[in-house]
N, C-alpha and C positions, 0 to 999 in steps of 0.2 A: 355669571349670575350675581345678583347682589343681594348682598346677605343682609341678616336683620339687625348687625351688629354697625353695619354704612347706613342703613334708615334712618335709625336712633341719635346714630350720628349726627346724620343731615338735621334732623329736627332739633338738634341741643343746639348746633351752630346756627340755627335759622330764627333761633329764638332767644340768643346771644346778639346775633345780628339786628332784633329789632328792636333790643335794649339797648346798644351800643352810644349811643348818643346822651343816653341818659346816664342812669346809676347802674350799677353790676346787677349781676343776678345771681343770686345764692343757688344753692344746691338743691333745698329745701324747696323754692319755686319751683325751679325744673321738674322736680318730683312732684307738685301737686298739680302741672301745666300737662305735665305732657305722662302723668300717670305711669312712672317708671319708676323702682327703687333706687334710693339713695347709695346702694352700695353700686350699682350699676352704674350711675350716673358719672360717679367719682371714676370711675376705669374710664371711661369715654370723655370726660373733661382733663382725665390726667395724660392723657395718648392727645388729644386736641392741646394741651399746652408744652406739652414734651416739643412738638412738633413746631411750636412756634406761633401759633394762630392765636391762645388765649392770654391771657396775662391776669394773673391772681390777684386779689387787693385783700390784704387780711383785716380782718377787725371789726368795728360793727360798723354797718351798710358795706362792709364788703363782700367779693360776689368774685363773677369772671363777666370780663371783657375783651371784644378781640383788641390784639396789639394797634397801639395806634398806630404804628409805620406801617401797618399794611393799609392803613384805609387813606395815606397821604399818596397812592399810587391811583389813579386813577380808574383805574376798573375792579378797584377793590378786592375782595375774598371771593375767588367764584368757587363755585359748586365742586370743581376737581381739588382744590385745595382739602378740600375734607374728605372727598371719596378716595383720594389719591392715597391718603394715610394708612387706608383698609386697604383698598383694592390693590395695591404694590405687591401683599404677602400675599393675596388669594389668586393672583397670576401666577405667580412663581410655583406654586403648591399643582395648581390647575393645567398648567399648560400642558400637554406632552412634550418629551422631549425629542419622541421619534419623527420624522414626516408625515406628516397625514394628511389623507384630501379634502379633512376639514376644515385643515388647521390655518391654510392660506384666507375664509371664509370668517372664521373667531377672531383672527386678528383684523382684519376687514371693521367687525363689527367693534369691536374693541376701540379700535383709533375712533371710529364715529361716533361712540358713546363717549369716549377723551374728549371730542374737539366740541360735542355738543356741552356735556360740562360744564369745559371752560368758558364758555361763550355767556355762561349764565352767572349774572353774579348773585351774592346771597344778599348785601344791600335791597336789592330789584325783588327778589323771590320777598322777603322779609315785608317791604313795603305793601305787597299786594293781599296779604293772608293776615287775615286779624285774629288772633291770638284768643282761645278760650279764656275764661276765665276760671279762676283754681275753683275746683270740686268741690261743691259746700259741704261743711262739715256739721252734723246733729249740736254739737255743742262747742261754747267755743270758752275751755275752760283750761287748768292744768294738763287734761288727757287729751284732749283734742279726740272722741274719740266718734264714729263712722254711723250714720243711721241703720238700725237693726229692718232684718228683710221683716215685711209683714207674713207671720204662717200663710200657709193655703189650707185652708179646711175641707174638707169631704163634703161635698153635697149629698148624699147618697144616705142609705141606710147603714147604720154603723151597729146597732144592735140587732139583736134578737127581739128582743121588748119594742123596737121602734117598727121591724120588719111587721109585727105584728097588728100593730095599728094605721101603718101604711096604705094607702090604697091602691098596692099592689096585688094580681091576679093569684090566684093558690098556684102552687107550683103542682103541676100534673103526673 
């Protein structure tokens, strides 16, 4: 199964990947892009660069980018590349270890979800999805801070005094 921690994943590297040719992408973006905490973000960019895939730039306009010697190989960053990072510890945890008559059927299906993966690059995926744009903010001052919900008010009778005047039936 894939878990929501490889989704999140998929979507930071996928939006990595169609900044890559330009300037970095800070943290801050990602979190207004794709609507996920900052503190979150930073475990899932720090496990993608542990790994070898990002490359950090500090300072201002700095950001993360993928490594450029991956993108001099030809088929570039595919999709296993990222899921592989997650998905390694949740097979090992998941599999049985006894025989089972399932178990020849999960690997079965395993290797096809590997081989289709790989076959997909994030360059490709990147190109074809166009990117929301960050979530407008009510103001755009020191607070940055979120437009308030409008109430819902009661259409109904809310008094006594109003029940009264209503042109509702007596009650029998």
């Amino acid at each position: 199964m894939i878990s929501r921690k490889v989704i999140k994943a998929v979507e930071v590297a996928i939006l990595v990947a169609a900044r890559t040719p330009g300037k970095p992408v800070t943290v801050k973006e990602m979190s207004d892009r794709l609507a996920m905490s900052v503190g979150y973000l930073e475990v899932l960019v720090r496990d993608l660069r542990e790994h070898g895939l990002l490359v950090a730039h500090r300072g201002p306009g700095g950001g993360y980018q993928f490594n450029a010697s991956l993108f001099r190989d030809p088929r570039g960053v595919s999709l296993w590349d990222v899921v592989g990072i997650y998905q390694g510890h949740d097979d090992a945890e998941s599999m049985p270890r006894t025989p089972d008559a399932f178990q020849a059927v999960e690997q079965a299906l395993h290797d096809s979800f590997r081989r289709a993966c790989e076959s997909m690059n994030l360059l490709d995926i990147a190109s074809t999805l166009e990117l929301a744009s960050p979530r407008p903010l009510a103001t755009e001052g020191p607070f940055k801070l979120k437009p308030l919900v409008r109430p819902i008010l009661p259409r109904g009778v809310s008094s006594v005094f109003q029940w009264a005047s209503s042109p509702c039936p007596e009650p029998a």
